[in-house]
C-alpha positions in Angstrom: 25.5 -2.1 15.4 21.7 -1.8 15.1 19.1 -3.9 14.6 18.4 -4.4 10.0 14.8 -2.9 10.0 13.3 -1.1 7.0 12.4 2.1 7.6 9.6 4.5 5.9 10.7 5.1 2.4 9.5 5.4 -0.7 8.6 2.2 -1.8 9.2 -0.5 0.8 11.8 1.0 3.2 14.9 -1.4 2.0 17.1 1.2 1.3 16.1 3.7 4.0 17.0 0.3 6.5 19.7 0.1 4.7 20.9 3.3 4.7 20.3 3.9 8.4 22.5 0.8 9.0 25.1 2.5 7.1 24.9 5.8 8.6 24.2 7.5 5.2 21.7 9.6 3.5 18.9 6.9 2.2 19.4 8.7 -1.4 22.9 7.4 -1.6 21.6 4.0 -1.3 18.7 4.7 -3.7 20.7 6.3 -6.1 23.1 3.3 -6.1 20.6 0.6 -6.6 19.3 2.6 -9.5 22.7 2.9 -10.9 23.0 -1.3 -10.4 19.5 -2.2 -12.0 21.0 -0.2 -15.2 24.1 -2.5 -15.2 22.7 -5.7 -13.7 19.8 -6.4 -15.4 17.6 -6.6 -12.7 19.4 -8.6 -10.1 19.2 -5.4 -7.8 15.2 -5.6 -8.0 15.4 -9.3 -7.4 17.7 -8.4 -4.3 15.1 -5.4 -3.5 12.5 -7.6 -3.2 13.8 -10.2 -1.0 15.0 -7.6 1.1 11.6 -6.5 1.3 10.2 -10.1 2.1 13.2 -10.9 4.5 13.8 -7.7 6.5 11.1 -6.5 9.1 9.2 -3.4 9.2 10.9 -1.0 12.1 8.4 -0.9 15.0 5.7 1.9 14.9 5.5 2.4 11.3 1.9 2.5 9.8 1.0 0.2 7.7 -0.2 2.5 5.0 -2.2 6.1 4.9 -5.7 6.3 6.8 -8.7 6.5 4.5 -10.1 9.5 4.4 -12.9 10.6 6.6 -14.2 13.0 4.4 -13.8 13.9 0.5 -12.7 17.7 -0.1 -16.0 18.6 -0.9 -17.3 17.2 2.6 -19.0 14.3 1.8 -18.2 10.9 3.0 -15.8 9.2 0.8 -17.7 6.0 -0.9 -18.3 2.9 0.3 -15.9 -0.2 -1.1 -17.2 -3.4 -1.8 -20.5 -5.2 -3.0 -23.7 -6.3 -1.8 -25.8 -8.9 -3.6 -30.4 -8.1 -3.3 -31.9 -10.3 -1.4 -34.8 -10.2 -4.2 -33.1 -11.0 -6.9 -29.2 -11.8 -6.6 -28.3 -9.0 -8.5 -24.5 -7.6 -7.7 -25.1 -4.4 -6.4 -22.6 -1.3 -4.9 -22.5 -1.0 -1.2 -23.4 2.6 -1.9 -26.7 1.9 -3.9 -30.0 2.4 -2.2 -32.1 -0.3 -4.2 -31.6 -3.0 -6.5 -30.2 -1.9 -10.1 -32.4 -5.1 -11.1 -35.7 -4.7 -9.7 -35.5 -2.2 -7.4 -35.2 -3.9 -4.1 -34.7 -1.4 -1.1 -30.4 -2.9 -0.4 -30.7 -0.8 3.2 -33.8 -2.5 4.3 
């Protein structure tokens, strides 16, 4: 018998890990913990989510989608965070030039 991993799946892999420990199609599983949460009042979710906690990833997944290198229109997708003027304190968006406060060049 194989190692319990989760595997990729649609939302954190429990019932593909599942599934694949079963020797079954993962909908089967999906389908059936679906079919619970309608009679248990939520007890499967609860169960889903400590699976999720308790049972490791399967080696060599990714942890999530790249970002993007480039939008479809070919610019460079924008820049996530904030960056506070030196001037003036002002909270400004990585991807502005100069201070929405005074005017301060941000990429000096």
């Amino acid at each position: 018998m194989s190692k319990l991993e989760r595997q990729d799946g649609i939302l954190a892999g429990v019932c593909g890990g599942l599934a694949k420990q079963m020797n079954i199609d993962p909908w089967i599983v999906r389908i059936g913990v679906i079919v619970a949460t309608f009679f248990s009042v939520g007890v499967p979710v609860l169960l889903y989510i400590v699976g999720a906690v308790a049972i490791p990833k399967a080696p060599g997944l990714p942890a999530g989608p790249p970002p993007p290198s480039k939008l479809a229109d070919g610019s460079p997708p924008p820049a996530v965070g904030t960056v506070f003027c030196g001037n003036c304190g002002t909270k400004n968006s990585v991807s502005d030039r100069f201070c929405k406060n005074c005017g301060h060049d941000l990429q000096a």
